[in-house]
C-alpha positions as CSV (number, residue, x, y, z in Angstrom):
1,X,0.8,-53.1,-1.8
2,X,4.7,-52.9,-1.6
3,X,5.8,-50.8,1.2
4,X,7.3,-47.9,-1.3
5,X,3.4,-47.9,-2.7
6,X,2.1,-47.3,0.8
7,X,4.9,-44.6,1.3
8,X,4.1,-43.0,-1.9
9,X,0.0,-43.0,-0.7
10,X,0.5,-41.3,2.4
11,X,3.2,-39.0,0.9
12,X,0.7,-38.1,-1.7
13,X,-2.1,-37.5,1.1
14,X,0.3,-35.2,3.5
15,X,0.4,-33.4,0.0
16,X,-3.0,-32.6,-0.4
17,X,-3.8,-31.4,3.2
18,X,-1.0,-29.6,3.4
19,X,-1.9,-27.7,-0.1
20,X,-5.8,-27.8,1.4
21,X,-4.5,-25.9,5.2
22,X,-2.2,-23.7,3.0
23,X,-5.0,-22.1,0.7
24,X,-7.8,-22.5,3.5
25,X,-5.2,-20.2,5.9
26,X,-4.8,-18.1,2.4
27,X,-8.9,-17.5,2.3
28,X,-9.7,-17.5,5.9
29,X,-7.1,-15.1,7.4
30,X,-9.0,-12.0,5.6
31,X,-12.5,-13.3,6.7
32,X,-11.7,-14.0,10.1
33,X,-10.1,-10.8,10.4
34,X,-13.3,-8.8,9.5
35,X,-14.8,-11.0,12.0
36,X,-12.7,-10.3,14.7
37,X,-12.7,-6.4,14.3
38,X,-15.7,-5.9,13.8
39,X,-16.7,-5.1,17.1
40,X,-15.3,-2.0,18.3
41,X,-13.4,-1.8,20.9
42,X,-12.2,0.8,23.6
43,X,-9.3,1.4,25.6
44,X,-9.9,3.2,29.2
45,X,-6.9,3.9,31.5
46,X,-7.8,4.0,35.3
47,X,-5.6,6.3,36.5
48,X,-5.8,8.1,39.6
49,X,-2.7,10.5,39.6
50,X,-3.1,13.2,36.8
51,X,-0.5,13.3,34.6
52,X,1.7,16.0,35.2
53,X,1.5,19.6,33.3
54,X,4.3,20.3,30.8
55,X,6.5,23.3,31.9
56,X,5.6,26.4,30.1
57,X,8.1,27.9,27.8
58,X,10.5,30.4,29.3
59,X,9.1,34.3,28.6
60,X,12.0,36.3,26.8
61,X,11.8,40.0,27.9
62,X,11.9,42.5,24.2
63,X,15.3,43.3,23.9
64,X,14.8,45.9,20.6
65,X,13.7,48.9,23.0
């Protein structure tokens, strides 16, 4: 085989897996994510200062007598 032959082989072959990986990642990145989030899963937050109280709107004394 001439050495352009052999180039042309292997050119042809990165082809194919690359158009293989491409459509595999196309099919698989759905499943997987179904897979992956299927379980459910919590957040907690150990805190142990209480988060502070909002001020309380200002009271606005009835002007209209």
């Amino acid at each position: 085989m001439a050495f352009k032959d052999v180039l042309s082989l292997c050119g042809r072959i990165g082809l194919i897996v690359t158009a293989f990986a491409f459509v595999a990642g196309i099919v698989a990145g759905p499943v997987l994510e179904k897979i992956w989030s299927s379980h459910p899963t919590t957040v907690t937050q150990n805190d142990t200062v209480p988060s502070p109280v909002p001020p309380a709107p200002p009271v606005q004394a009835n002007a209209g007598g």
